[in-house]
C-alpha positions in Angstrom: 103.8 135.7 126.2 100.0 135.8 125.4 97.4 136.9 127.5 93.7 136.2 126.6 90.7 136.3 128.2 92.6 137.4 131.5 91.4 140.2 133.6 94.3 143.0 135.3 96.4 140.2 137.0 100.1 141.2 138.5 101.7 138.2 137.2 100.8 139.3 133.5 103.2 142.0 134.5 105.4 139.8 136.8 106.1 137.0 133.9 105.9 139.4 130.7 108.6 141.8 132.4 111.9 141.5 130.1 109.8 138.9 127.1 110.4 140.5 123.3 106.5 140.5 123.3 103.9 140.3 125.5 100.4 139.9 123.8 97.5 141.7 125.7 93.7 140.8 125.0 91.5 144.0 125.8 88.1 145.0 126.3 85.9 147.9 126.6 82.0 149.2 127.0 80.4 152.2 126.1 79.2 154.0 129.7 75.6 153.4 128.5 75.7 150.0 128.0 77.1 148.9 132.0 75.0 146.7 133.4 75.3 143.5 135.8 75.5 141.0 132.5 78.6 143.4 131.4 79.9 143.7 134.6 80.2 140.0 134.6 81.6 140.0 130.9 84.5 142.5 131.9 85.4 140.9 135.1 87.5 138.4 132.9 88.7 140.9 130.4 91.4 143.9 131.1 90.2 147.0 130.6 91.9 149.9 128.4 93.3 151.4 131.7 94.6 147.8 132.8 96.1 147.2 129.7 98.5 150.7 129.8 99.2 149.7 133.7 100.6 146.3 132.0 102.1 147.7 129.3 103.9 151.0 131.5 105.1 148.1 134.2 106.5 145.3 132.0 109.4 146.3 129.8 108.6 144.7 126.2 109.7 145.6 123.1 106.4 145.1 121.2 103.0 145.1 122.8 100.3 144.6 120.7 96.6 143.8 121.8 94.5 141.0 120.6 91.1 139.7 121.3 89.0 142.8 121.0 85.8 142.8 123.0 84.2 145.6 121.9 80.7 145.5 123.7 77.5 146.9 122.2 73.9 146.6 121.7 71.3 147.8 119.5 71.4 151.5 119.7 74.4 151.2 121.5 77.1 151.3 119.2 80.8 149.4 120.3 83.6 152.0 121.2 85.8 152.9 118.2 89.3 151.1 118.2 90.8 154.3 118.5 88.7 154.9 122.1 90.7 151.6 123.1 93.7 154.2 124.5 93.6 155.7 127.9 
């Protein structure tokens, strides 16, 4: 099952339960960088937290993530990949 461009949605978990792999897109933004135009960008992404709730829920047997949004601006650098986990 793939997931993309999907915010924290129950049937992600609901349908992805018991699949050999459930593909999760995620995003993230530094604290400094929240706005209203980001706000608006993440309401159709899954956040880090969202994406261990989907993860934890479902049982899959590989879970990788795909579609990075890694927000930033100048002077604002993205989060690290490694800041991706909760």
């Amino acid at each position: 099952m793939i997931s993309n461009d999907t915010r924290f949605n129950e049937n992600v978990i609901r349908f992805g339960t018991g699949t050999g792999l459930l593909i999760q897109e995620v995003a993230a933004v530094p604290e400094l960088l929240k706005d209203k135009q980001v706000e608006r960008v993440m309401a159709h992404h899954t956040s880090p937290q969202g994406v261990g709730t989907v993860f934890s829920r479902a049982t899959l047997r590989l879970a990788p993530c795909t579609h990075l949004v890694l927000l930033r601006r100048p002077g604002i650098k993205a989060l690290a990949i490694g800041e991706l986990i909760p």
